[in-house]
N, C-alpha and C positions, 0 to 999 in steps of 0.2 A: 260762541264759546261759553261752555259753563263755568261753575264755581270750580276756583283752584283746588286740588285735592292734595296732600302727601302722605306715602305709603311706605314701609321698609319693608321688606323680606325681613321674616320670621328667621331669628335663630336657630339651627341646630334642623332649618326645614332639611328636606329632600333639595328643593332650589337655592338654601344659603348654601349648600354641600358643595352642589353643580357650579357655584359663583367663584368658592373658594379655590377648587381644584381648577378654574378656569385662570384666576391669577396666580397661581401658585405654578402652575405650569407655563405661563406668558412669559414668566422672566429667562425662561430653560431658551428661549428663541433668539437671542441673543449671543449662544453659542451656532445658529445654524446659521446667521452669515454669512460667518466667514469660513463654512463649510462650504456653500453653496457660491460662493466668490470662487474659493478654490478650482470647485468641480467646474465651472464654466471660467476659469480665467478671466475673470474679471471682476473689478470693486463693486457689491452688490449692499447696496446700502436699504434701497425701500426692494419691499415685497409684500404680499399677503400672506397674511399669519392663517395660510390653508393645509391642514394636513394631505388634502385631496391633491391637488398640482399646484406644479410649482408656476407662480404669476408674480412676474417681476417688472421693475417700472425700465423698459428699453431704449430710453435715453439712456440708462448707464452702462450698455451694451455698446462699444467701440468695435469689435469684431464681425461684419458682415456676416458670415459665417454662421457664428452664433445670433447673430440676431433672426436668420433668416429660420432657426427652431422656434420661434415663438411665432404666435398670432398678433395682431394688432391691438390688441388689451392688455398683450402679458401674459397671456397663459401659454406653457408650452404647448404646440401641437403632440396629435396624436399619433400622425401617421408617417413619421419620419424614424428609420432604423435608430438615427442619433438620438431624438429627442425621447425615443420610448428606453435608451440606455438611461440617458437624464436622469427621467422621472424614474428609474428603479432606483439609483443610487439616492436621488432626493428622499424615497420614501424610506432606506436603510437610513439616513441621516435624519429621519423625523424618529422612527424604531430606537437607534442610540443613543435620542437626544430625549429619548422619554415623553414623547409628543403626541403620541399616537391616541390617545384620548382625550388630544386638546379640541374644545371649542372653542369657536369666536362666541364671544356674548352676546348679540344680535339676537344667536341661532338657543342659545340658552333662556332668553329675555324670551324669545317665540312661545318654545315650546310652554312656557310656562303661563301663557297667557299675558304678557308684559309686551302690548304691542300699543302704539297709535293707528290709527284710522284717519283719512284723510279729512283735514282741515280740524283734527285736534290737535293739543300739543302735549309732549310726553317731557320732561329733560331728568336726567338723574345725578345724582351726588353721589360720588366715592368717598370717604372715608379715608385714614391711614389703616384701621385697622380692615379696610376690602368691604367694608359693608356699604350695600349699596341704597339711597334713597332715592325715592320719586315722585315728581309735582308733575298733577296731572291737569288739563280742564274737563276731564272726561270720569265716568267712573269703575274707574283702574280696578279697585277693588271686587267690584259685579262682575267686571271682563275675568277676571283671575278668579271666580269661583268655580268657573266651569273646567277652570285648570286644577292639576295634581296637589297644587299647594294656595290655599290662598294668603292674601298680602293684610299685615294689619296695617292700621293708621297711626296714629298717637305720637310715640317716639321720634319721629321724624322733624317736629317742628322746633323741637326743643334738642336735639344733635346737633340739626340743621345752624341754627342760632349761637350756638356753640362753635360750632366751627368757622364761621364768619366772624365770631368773633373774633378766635386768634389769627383769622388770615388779617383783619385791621389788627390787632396789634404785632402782626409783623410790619406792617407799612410805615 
């Protein structure tokens, strides 16, 4: 392992944009629930926050029936008249619910050069106001040059510090 590194996304980047619009749209997912309970009759509590198909956890699937439209992951199938009705209405309820250019941050974190490599280690810090920091043992930095936006350093250690602080003085 190397020396620890931390890094923030650049304000006002191209990737703080892509960050913001990623939680600013996460909360809107929490009306497709109980859309999606609905449309399958049944309490649908966990899923994958995937605009692509609908993948739900099938322990909460009581209905044979219904259960027998998914695959053994959760993801609905493809090849069923029923399940391809599904996943049309799934995707009008992603279209209404303003979802439709939502990312997972994973896939935001990728594009952008914000990845670990096997037997490094990555972890990051949210913020309240969505800003995101990162301690690396790698250099995060150098990997994210080759990306669209690079990451500076500095700010990170002294936010970071900052905000551990007030989480001990709530304890």
């Amino acid at each position: 392992m190397g020396e620890i590194q931390c890094f923030k996304i650049k304000k006002g980047s191209e990737f703080d944009d892509e960050v913001k619009k990623h939680f600013e749209l996460a909360d809107k997912w929490a009306n497709v629930f109980p859309r999606v309970s609905k449309l399958l009759g049944e309490k649908i509590t966990s899923m994958v926050l995937t605009t692509d198909n609908l993948i739900i956890d099938l322990d909460e699937i009581q209905d044979d029936s219904t259960k027998k439209l998914f695959k053994k992951d959760g993801a609905l199938k493809q090849n069923l008249k029923e399940s391809n009705r599904i996943r049309k209405e799934y995707q009008e309820i992603i279209d209404e619910e303003g979802l439709k250019e939502y990312q997972e941050l994973r896939y935001i974190n990728f594009s952008f050069g914000v990845m670990r490599r096997r037997g490094e280690s990555l972890t990051s810090f949210r913020t309240s106001e969505n800003e995101i920091y990162y301690e690396a043992d790698f250099d995060l930095e150098g990997r994210a040059k080759s990306s669209v936006v690079p990451i500076s350093q500095i700010e990170y250690q002294e936010k970071y510090l900052e905000e551990l602080k007030k989480k001990d003085e709530l304890i």
